[in-house]
Backbone bond lengths (Angstrom), bond angles and torsions (degrees), N, CA, C in turn:
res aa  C-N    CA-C-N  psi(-1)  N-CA   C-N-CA  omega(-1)  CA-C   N-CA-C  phi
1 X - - - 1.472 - - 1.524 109.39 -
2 X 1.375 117.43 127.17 1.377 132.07 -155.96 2.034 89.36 -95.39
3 X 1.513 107.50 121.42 1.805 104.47 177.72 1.435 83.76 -79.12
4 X 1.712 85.56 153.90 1.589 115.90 164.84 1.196 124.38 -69.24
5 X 1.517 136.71 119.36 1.238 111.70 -172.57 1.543 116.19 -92.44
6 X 1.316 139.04 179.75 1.677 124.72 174.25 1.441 111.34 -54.21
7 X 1.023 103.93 -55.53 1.756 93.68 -167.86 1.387 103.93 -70.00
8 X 1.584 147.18 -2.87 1.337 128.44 162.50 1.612 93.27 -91.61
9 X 0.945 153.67 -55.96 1.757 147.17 164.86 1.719 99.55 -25.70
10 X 1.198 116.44 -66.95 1.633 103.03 170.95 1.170 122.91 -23.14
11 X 1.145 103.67 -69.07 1.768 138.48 -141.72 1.858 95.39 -78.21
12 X 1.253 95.27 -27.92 1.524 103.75 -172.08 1.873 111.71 -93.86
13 X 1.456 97.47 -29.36 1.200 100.57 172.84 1.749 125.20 -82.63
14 X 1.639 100.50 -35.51 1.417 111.26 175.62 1.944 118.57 -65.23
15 X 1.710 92.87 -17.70 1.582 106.29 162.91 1.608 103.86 -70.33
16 X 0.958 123.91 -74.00 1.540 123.32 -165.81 1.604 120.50 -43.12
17 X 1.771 114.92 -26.91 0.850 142.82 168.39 1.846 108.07 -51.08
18 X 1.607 110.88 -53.17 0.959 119.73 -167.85 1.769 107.80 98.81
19 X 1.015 112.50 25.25 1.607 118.14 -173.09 1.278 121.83 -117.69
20 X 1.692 106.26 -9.49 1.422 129.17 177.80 1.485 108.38 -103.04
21 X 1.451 130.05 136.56 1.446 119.86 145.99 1.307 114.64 -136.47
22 X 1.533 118.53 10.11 1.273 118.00 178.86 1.676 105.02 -59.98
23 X 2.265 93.16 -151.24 1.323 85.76 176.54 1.444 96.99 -105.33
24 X 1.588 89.49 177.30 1.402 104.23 175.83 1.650 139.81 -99.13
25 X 1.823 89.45 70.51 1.905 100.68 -148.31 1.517 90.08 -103.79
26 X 1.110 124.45 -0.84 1.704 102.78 -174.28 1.214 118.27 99.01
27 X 1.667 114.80 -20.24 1.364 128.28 -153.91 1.728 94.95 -102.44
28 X 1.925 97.12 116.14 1.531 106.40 -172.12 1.956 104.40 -92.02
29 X 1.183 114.91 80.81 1.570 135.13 179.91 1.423 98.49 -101.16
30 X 1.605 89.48 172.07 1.345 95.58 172.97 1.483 145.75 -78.46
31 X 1.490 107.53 35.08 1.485 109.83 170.49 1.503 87.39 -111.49
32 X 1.396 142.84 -37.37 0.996 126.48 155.82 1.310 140.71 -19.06
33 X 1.592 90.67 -46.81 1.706 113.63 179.90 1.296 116.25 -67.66
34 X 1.697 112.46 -50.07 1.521 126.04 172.78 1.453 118.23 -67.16
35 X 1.579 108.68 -8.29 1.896 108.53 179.43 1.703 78.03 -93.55
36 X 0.862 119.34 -51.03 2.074 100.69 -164.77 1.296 100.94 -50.73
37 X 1.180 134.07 -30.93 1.439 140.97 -146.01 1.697 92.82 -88.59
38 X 1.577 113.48 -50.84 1.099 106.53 -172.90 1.250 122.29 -73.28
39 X 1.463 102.04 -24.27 1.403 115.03 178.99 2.353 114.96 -61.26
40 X 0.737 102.63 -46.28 1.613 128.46 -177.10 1.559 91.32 -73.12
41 X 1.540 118.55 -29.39 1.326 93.18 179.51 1.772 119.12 -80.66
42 X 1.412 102.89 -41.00 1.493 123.76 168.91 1.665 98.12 -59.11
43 X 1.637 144.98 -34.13 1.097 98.82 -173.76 1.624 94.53 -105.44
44 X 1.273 147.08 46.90 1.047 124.99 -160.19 1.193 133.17 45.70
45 X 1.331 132.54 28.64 1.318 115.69 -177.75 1.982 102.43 -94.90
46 X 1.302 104.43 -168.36 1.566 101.64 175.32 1.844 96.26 -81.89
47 X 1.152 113.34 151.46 1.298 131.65 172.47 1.837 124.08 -91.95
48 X 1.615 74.45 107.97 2.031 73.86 -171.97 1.370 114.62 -135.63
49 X 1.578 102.01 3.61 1.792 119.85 -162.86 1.348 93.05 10.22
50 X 1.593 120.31 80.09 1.383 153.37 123.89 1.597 118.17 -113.20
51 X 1.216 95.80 114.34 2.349 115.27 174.04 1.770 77.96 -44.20
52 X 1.228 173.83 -10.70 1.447 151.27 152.51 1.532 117.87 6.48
53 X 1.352 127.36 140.14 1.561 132.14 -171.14 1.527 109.96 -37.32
54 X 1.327 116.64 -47.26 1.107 120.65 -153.13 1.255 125.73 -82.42
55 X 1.734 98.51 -13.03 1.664 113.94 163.37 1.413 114.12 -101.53
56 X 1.563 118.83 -25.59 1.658 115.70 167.07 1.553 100.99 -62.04
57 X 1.370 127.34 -42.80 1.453 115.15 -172.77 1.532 109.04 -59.23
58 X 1.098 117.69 -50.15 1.410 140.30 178.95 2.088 101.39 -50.68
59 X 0.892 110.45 -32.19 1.821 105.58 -170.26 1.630 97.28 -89.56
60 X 1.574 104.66 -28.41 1.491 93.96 -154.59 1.631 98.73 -89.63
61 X 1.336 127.67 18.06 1.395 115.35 163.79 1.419 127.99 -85.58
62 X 1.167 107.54 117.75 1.730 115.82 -169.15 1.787 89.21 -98.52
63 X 1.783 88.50 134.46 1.813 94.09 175.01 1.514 97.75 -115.06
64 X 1.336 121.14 151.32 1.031 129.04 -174.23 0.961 129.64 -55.73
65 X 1.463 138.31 169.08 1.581 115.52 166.17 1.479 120.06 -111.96
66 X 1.075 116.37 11.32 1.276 132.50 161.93 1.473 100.98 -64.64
67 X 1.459 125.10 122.26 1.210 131.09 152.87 1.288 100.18 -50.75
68 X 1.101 142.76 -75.79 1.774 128.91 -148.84 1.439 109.60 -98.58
69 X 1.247 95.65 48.58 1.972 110.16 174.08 1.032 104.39 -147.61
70 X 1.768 109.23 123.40 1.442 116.19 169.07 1.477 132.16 -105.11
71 X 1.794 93.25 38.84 1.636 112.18 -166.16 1.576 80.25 -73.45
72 X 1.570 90.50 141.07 1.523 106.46 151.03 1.527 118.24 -137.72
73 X 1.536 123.72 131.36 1.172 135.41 -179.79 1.489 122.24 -107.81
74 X 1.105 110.54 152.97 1.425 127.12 -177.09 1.657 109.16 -94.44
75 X 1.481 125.93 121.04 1.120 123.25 143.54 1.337 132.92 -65.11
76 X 1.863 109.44 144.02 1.042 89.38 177.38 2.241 120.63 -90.26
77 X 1.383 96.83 147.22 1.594 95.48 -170.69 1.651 104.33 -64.64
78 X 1.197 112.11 -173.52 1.937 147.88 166.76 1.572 82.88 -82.76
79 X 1.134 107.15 156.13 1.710 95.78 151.34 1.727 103.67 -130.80
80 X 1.154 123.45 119.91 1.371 113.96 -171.34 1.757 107.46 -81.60
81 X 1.350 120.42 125.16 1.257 127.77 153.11 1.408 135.25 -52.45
82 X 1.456 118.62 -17.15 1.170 140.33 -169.84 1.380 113.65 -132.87
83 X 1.691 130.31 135.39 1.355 126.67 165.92 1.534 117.09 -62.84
84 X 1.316 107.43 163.93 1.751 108.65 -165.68 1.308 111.91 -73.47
85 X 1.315 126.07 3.26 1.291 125.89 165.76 1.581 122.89 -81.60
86 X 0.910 87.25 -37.46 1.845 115.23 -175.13 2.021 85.55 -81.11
87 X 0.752 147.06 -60.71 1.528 142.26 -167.14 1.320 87.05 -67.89
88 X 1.517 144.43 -63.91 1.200 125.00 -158.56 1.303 102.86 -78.03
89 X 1.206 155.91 -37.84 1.452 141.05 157.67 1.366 137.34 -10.88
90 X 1.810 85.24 -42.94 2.044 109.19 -177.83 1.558 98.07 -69.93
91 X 1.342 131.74 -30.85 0.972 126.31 -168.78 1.396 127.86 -73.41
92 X 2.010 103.10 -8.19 2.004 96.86 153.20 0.934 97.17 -131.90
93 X 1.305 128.30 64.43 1.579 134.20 124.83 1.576 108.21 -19.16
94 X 1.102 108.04 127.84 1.841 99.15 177.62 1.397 108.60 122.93
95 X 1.462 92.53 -83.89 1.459 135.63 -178.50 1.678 105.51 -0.57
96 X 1.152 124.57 70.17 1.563 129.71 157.67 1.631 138.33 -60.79
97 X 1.506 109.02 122.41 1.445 91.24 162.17 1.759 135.48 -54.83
98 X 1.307 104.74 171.58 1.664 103.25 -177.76 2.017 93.05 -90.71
99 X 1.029 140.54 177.61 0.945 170.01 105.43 1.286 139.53 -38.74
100 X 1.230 141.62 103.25 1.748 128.52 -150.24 1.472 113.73 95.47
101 X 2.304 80.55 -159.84 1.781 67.40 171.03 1.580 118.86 -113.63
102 X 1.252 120.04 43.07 1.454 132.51 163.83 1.767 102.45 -87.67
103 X 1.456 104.32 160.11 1.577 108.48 177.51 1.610 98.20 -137.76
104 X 1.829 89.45 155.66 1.556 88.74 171.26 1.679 99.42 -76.18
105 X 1.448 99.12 141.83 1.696 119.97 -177.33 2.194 98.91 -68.66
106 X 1.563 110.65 -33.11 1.347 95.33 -158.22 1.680 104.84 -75.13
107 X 1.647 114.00 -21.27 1.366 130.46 -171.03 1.760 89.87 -82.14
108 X 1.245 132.21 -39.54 1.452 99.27 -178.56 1.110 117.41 -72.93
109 X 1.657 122.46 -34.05 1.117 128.01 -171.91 1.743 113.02 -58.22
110 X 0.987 109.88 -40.49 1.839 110.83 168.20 1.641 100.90 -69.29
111 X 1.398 144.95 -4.13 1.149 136.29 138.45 1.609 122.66 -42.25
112 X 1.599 94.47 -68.99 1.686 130.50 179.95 1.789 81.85 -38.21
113 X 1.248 122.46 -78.62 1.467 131.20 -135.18 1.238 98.75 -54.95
114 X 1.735 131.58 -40.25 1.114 131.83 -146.58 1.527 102.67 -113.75
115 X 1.633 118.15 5.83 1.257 125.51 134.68 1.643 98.73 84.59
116 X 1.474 107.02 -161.34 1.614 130.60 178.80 1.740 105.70 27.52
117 X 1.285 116.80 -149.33 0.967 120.16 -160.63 1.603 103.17 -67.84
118 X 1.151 146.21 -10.52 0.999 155.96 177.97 1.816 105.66 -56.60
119 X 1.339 100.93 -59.12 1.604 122.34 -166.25 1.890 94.94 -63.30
120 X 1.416 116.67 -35.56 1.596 122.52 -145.90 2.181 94.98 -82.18
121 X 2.164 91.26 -42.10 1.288 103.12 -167.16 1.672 111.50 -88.55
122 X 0.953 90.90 -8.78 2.008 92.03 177.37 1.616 112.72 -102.34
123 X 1.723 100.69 80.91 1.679 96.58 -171.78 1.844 109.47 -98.65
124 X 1.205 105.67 -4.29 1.443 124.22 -179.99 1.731 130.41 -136.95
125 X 1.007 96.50 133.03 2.055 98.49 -164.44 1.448 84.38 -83.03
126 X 1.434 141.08 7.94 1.454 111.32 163.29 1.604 111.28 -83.64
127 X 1.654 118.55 6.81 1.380 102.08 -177.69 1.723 90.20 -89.96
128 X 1.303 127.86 177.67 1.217 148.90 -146.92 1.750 95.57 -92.88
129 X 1.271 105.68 117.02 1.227 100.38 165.05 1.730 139.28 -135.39
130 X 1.342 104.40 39.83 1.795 112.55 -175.20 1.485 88.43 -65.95
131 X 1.676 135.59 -18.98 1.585 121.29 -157.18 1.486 80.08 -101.87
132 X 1.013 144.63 -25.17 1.746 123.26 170.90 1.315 140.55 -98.31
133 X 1.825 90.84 13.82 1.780 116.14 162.54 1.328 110.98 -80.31
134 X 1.790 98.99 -39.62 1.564 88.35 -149.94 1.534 99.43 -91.55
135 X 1.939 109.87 -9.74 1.776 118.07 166.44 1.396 91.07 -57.09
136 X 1.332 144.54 -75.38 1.192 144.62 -132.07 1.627 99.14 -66.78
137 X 1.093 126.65 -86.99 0.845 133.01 138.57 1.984 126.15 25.64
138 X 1.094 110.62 -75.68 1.107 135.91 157.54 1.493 97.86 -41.73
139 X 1.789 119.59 -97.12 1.182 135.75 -137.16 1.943 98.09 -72.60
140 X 1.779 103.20 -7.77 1.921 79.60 176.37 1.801 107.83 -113.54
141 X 1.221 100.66 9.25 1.679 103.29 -174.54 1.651 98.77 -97.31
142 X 1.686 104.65 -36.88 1.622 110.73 172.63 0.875 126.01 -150.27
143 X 1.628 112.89 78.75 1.282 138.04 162.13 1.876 120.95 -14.28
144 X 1.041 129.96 -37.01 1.203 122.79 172.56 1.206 122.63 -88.57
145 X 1.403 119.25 -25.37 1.126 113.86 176.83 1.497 130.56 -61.44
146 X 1.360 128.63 156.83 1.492 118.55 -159.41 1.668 91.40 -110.26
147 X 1.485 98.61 150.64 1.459 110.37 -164.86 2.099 97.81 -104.94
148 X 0.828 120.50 168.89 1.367 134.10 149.74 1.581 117.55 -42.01
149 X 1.797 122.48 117.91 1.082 127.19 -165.25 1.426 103.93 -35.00
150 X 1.626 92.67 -55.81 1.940 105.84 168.69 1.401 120.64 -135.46
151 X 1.443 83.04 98.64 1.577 103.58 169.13 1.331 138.24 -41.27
152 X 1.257 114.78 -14.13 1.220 141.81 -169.95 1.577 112.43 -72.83
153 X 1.614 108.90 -47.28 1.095 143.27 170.82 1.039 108.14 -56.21
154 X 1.743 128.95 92.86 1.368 119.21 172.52 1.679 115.94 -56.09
155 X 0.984 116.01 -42.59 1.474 104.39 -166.70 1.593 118.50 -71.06
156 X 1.593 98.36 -23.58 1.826 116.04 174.72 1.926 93.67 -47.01
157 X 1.199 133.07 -44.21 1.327 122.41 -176.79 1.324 109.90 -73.58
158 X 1.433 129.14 20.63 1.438 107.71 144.68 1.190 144.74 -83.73
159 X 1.931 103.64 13.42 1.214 110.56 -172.94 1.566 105.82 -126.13
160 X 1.716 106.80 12.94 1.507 110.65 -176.83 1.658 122.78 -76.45
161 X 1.024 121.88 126.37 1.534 131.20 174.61 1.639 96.57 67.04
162 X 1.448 109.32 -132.21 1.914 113.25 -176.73 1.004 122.31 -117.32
163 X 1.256 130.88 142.65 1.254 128.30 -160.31 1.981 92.96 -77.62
164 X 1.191 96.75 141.38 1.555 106.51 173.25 1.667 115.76 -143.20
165 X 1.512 96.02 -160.72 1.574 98.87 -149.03 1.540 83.35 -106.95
166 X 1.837 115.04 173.54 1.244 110.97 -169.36 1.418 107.47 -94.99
167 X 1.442 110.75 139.60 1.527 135.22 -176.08 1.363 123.16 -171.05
168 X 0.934 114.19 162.88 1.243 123.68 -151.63 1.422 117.35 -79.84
169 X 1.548 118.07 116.58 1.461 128.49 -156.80 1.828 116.62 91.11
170 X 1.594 107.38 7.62 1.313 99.86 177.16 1.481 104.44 -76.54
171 X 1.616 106.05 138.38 1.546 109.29 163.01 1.770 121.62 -58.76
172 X 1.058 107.45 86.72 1.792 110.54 164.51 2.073 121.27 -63.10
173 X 1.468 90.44 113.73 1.578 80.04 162.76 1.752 119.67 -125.48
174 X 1.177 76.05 139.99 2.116 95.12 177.38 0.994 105.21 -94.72
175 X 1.552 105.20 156.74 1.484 118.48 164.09 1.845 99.66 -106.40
176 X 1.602 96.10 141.68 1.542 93.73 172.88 1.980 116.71 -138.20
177 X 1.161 121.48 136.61 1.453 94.26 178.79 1.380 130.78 -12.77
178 X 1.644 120.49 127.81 1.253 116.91 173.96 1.845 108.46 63.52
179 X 1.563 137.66 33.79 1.214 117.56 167.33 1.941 82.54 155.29
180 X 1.407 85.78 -153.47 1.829 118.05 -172.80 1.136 107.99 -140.10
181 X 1.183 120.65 166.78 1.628 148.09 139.30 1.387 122.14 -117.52
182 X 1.532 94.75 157.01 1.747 92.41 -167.77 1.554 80.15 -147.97
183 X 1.468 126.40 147.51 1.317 153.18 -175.31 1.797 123.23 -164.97
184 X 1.432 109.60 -177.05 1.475 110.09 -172.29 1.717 98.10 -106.83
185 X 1.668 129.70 139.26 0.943 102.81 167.17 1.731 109.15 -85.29
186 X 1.832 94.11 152.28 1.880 94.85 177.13 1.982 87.09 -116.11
187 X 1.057 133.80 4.33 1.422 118.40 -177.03 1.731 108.92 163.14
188 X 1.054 116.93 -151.40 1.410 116.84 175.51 1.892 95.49 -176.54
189 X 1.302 116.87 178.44 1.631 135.28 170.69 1.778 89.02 -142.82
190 X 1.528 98.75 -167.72 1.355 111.57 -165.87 1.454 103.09 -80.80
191 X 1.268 124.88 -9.74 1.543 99.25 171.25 1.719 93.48 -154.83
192 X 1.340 123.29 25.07 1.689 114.37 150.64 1.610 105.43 -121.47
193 X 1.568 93.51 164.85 1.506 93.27 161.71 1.816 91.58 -105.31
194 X 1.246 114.30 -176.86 1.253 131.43 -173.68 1.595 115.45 -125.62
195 X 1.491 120.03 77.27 1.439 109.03 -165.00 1.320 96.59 -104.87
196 X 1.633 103.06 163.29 1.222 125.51 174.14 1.769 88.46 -114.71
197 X 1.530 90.54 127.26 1.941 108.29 168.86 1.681 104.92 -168.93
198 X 1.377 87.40 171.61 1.638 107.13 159.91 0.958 146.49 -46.82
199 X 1.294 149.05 162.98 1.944 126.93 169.83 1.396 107.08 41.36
200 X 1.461 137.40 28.94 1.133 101.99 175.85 1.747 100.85 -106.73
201 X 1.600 110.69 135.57 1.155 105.40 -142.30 1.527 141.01 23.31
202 X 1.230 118.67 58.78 1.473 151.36 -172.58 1.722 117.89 58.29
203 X 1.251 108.91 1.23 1.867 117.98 176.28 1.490 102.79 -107.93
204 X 1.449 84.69 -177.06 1.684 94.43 174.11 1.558 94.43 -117.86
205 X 1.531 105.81 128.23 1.607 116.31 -160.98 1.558 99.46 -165.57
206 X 1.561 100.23 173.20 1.395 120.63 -163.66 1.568 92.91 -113.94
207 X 1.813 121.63 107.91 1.627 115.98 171.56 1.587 82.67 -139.13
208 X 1.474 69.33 173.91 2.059 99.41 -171.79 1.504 93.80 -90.98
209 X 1.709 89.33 139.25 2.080 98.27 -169.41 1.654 76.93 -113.88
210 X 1.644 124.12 150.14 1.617 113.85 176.89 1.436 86.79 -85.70
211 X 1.499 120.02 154.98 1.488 145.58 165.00 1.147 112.64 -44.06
212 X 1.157 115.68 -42.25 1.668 120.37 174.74 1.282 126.14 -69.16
213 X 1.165 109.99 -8.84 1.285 109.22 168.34 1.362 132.76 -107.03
214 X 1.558 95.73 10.12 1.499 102.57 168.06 2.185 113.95 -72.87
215 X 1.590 98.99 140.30 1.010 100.07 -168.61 1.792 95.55 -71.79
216 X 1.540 106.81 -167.85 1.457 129.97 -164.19 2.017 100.04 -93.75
217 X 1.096 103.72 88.42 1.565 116.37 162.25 1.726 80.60 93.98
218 X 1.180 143.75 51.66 1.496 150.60 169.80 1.378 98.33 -96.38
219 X 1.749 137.24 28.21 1.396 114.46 151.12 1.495 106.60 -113.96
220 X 1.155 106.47 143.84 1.652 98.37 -145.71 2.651 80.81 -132.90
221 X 1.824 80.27 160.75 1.599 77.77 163.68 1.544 97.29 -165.23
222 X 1.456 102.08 131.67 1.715 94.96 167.46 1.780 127.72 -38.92
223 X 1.673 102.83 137.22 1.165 99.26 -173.61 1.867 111.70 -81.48
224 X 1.546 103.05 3.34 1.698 112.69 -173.24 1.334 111.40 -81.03
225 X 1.304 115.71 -31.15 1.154 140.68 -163.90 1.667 137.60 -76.01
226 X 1.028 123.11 116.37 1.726 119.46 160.11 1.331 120.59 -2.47
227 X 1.819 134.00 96.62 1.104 121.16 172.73 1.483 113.88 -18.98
228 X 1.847 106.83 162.63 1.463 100.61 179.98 1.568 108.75 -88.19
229 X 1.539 138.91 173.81 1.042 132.14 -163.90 1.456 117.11 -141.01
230 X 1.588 119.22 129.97 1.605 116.13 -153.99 2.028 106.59 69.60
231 X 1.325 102.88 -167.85 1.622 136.56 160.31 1.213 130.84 -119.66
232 X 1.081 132.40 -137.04 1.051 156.69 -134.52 1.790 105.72 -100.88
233 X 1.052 114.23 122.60 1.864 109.75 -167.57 1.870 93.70 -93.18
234 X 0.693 128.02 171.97 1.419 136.99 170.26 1.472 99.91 -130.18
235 X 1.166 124.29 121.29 1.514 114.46 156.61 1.668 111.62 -135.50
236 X 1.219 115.06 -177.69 1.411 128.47 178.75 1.777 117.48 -57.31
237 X 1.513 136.02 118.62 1.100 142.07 134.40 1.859 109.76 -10.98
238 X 1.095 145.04 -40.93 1.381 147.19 169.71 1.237 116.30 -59.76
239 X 1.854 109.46 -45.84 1.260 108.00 -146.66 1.942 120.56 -80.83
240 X 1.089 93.68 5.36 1.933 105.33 159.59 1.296 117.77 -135.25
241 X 1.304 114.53 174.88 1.860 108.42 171.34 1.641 85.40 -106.77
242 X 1.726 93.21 149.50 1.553 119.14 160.37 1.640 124.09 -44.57
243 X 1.475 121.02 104.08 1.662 123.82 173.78 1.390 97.30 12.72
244 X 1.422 139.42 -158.15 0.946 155.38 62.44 1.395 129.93 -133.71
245 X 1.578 132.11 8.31 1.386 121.16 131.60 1.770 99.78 -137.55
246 X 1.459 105.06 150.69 1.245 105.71 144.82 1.056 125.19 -134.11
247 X 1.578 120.99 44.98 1.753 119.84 177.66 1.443 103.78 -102.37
């Protein structure tokens, strides 16, 4: 038996609601965003198409089906460990560039999405792209939030949203010969952090960035967003391989 994760419990609940008609992939985008929205509008809540307490409390009331019963029960939720950016990220795990002169189609298309000169200048996935994972990324989990003039620019995200403390799904940026990297943190050991990003060695994967190469106030967190939650993960020295390119 496959557990439910939050965003299919959402997605499933914001249907029952009548606030959902997308599909039913799990995938927390922006019709997702516009069913919370609609949802908060029908019950009065404040409008932020953010899953926030006050609309999970609000989904998880089950009314009876007894016409002449006004029991109402609480489901119990998913509880997500991770913000919805950081969950939708996991979802191209894998996710490789092409080699040559073919491109992966899903990496331009998060070009395409984020439009203007972005869409015109990104005609090949051999140019560098951890800064148009973590745009993409960014711009469909939270639509309002404002991205980096150019996102593209790993190091331009050292000035995105507020600088914050380390937790899980904060945007980390490095400095690396010739440029930056920018990724999600998933943990750290005594002398890596453990990010999940783009290009790192040409997929989207989980490697050890060294500590030292984090730039000066480079932990960054959307200002749209759900305080961050917990600190600092500790995990195992084994449990990724060491960077070794992200251009």
């Amino acid at each position: 038996m496959t557990t439910q994760t939050f965003d299919e419990w959402l997605i499933a609940r914001l249907r029952v609601a009548g606030a959902y008609g997308g599909i039913m992939d799990g995938v927390h985008g922006r019709e997702v965003i516009a069913a919370l929205e609609r949802f908060q509008g029908a019950y009065d809540l404040p409008i932020t198409g953010r899953a926030d307490q006050a609309t999970v409390d609000a989904l998880r009331k089950v009314q009876s089906k007894n016409p002449n019963s006004n029991l109402v029960t609480y489901e119990k939720v998913p509880v997500p460990a991770e913000p919805v950016w950081m969950r939708e990220a996991r979802r191209y795990m894998g996710l490789k560039e092409i080699a040559g002169s073919k491109s992966n189609a899903t990496i331009m298309g998060w070009a395409n999405k984020l439009g203007g000169w972005i869409a015109s200048f990104y005609t090949d996935d051999d140019i560098p792209w951890c800064g148009l994972f973590v745009g993409n990324l960014i711009a469909t989990t939270l639509p309002k939030e404002a991205l980096p003039a150019n996102p593209l620019g790993a190091l331009n995200w050292k000035k995105f949203g507020v600088e914050s403390r380390i937790a899980r799904g904060a945007i980390l940026v490095f400095e690396r010969k010739g440029g930056g990297h920018v990724g999600f943190y998933v943990g750290e050991d005594r002398t890596h952090y453990h990010v999940l990003g783009g290009n790192q060695d040409n997929s989207v994967s989980i490697t050890r960035v060294d500590k030292s190469r984090l730039v000066s106030g480079g932990v960054r967190w959307p200002k749209s967003a759900d305080a961050p939650i917990a600190g600092k993960v500790e995990l195992s020295s084994t449990g990724a391989p060491v960077s070794k390119s992200e251009a």
